[in-house]
Rosetta silent file (secondary structure, phi, psi, omega in degrees, C-alpha in Angstrom):
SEQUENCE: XXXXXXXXXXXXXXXXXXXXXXXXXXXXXXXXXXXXXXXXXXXXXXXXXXXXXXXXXXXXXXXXXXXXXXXXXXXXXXXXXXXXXXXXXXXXXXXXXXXXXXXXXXXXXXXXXXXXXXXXX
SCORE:     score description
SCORE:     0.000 S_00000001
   1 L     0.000  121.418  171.869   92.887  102.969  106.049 S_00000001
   2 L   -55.796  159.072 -151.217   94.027  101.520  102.698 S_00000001
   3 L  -119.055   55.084 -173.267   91.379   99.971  100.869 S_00000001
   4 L   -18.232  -54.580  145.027   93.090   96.180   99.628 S_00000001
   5 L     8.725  -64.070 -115.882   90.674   95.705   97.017 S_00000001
   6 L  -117.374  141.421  161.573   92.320   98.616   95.189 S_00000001
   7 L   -41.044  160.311  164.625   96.065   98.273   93.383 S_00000001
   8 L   -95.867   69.777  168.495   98.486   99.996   95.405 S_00000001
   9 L  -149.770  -71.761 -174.002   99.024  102.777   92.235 S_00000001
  10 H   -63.732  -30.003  163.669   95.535  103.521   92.183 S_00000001
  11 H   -65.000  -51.435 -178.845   95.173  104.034   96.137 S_00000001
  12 H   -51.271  -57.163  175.134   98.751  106.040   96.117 S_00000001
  13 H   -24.008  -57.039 -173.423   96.944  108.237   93.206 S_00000001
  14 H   -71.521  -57.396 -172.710   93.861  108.339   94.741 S_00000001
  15 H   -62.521  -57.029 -151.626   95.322  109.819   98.609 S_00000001
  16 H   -52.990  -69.972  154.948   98.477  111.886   96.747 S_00000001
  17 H    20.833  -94.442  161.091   95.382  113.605   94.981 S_00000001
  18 H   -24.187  -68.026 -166.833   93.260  113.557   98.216 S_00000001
  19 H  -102.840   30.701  144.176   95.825  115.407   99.837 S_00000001
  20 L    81.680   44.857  132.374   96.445  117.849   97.064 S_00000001
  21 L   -45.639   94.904  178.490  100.360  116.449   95.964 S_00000001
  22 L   -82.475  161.754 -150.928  101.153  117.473   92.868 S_00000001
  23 H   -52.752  -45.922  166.056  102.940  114.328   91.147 S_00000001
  24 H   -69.157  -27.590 -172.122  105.936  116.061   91.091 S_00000001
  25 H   -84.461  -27.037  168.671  106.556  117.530   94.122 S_00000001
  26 H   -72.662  -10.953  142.172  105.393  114.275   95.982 S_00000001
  27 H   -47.357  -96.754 -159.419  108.212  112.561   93.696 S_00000001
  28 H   -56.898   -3.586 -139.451  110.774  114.473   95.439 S_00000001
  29 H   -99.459  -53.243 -175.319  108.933  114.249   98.723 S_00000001
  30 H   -99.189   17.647  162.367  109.824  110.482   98.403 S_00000001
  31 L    81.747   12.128 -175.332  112.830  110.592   96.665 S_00000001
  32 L  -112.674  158.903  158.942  111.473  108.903   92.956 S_00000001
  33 L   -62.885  125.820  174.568  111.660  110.207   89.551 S_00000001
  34 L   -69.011   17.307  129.873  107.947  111.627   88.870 S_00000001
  35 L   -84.391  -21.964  174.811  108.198  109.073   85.377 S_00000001
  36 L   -77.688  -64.478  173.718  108.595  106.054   87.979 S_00000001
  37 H   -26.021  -54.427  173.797  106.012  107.660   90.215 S_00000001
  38 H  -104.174   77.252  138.958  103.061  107.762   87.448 S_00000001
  39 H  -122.494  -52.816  160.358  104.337  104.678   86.068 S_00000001
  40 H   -67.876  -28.001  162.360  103.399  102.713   89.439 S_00000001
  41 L   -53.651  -52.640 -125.711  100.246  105.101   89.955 S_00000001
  42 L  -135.530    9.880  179.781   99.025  103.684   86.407 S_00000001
  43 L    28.565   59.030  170.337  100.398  100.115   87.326 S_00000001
  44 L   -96.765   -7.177 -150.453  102.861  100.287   84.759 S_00000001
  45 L  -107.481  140.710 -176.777  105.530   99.370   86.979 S_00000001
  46 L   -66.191  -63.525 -167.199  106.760   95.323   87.705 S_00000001
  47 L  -113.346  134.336  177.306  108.608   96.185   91.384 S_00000001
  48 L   -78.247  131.775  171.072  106.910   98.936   93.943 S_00000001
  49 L   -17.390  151.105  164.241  109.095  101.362   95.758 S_00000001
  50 L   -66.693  168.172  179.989  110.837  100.031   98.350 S_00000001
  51 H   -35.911  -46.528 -110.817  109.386   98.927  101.937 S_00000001
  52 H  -114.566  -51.555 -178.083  111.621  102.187  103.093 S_00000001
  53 H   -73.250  -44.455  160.596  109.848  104.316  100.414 S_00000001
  54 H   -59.879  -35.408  136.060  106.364  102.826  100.750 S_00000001
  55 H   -45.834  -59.099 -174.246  106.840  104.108  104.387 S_00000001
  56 H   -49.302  -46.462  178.077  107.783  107.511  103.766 S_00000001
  57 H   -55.580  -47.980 -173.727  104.689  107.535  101.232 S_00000001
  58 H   -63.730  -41.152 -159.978  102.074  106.361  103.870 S_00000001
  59 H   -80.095  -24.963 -174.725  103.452  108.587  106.472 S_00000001
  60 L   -84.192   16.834 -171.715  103.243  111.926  104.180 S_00000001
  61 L  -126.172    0.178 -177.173   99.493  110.500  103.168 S_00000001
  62 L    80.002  -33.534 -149.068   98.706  110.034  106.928 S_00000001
  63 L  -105.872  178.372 -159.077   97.837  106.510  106.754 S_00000001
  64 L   -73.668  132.401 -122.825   99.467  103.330  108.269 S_00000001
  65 H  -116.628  -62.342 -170.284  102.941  102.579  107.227 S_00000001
  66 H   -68.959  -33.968  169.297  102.359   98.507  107.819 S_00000001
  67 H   -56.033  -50.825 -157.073   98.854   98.559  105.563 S_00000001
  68 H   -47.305  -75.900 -166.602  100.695  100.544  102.917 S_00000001
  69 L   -62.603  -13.164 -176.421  103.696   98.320  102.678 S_00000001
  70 L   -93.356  -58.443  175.591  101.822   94.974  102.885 S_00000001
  71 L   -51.386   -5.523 -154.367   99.489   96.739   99.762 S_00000001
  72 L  -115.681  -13.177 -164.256  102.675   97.666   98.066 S_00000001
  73 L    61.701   30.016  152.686  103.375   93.497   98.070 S_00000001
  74 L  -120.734 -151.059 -168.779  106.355   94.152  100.044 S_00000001
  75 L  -149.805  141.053 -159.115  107.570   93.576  103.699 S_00000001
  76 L   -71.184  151.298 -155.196  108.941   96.017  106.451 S_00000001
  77 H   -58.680  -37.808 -136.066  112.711   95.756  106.953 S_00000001
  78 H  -108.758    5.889  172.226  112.345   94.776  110.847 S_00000001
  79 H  -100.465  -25.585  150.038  110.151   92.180  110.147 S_00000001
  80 H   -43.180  -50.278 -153.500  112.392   90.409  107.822 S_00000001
  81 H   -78.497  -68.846 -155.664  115.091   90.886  110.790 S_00000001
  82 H   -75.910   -0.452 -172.752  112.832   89.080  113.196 S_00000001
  83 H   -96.156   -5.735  179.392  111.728   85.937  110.803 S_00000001
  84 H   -88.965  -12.241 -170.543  115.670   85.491  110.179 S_00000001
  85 H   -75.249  -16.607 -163.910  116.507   85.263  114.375 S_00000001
  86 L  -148.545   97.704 -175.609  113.797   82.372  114.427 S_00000001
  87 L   -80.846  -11.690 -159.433  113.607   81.040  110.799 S_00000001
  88 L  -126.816  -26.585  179.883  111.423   78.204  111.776 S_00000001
  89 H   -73.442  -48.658 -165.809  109.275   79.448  114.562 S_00000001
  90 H   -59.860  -81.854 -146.244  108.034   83.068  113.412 S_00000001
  91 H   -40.946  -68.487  166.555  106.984   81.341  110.047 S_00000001
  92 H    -1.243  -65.960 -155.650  105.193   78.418  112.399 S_00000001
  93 H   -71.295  -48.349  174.084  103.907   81.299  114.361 S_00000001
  94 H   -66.904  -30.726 -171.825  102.471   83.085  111.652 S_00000001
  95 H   -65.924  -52.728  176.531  100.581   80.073  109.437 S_00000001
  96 H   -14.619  -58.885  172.437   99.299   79.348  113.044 S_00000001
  97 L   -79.921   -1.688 -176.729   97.622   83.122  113.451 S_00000001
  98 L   -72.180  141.176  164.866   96.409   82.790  109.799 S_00000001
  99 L    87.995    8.685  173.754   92.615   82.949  109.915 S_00000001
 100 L   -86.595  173.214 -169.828   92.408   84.548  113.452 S_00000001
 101 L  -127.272  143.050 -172.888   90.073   87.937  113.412 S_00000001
 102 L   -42.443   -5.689  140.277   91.343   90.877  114.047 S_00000001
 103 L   -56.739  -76.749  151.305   90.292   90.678  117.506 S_00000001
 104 H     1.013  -58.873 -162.396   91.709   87.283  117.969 S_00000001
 105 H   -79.283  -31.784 -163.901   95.400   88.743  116.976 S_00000001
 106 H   -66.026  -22.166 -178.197   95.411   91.721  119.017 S_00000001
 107 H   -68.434  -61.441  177.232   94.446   89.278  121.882 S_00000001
 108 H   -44.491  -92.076 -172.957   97.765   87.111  120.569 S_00000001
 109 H   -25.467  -54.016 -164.470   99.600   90.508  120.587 S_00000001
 110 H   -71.323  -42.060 -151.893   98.802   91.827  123.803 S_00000001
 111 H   -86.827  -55.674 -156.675   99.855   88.217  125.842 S_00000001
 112 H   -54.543  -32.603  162.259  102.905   87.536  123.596 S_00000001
 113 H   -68.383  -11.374  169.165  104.088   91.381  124.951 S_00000001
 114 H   -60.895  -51.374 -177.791  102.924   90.216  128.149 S_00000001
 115 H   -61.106  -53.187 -161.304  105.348   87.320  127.784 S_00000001
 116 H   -61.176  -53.849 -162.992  108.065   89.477  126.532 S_00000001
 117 H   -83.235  -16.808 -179.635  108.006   91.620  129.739 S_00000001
 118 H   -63.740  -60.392 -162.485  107.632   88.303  132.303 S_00000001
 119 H   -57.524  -35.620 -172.094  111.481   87.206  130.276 S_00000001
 120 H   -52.281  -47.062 -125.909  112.609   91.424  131.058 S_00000001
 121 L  -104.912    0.000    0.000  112.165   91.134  134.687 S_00000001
């Protein structure tokens, strides 16, 4: 689990490390230059790898793909996709769920797929 507290260049450091990546070869792993790479490691960098790359990183570090990329300040491709089919509800929907507990959402999650399968059948 990513630690939010922490930059995301000092958590990517801290796991590539962990799981014993040296800078360069986890550069090619994810497709950057190893001078971009420890330039966002050392939070030298303005804009983070993309969502698409901040995936790739989390999945070769083991850890969640959706923490990563939210820690990275950016936002996963398919969620963009779903806030443009309902520009005014998903937004709605989300200020709504702000401040629910992580319990709370998953509760939200589970009925709204509930819903979703009532509209399949």
């Amino acid at each position: 689990m990513a630690d939010i507290a922490k930059p995301f260049g000092r958590m990517l450091r801290e796991k590539r490390i962990e799981k014993g990546f040296s800078l360069r070869k986890f550069a090619e792993l994810v497709d950057l230059s190893p001078t971009y790479l420890s330039q966002v490691e050392q939070g030298k960098v303005v804009k983070p790898p993309t969502a698409e790359r901040v995936k790739k990183i989390a999945e070769l570090l083991g850890e969640s793909a959706d923490q990563w990329i939210a820690l990275a300040g950016r936002m996963p491709d398919d969620l963009s996709k779903i806030i443009r089919k309902e520009p005014e509800e998903m937004p709605s929907l989300l200020r709504a769920a702000e401040g629910l507990t992580a319990e709370q959402l998953r509760a939200l999650t589970n009925r709204a797929k509930k819903m979703k399968g009532k509209d399949n059948d």
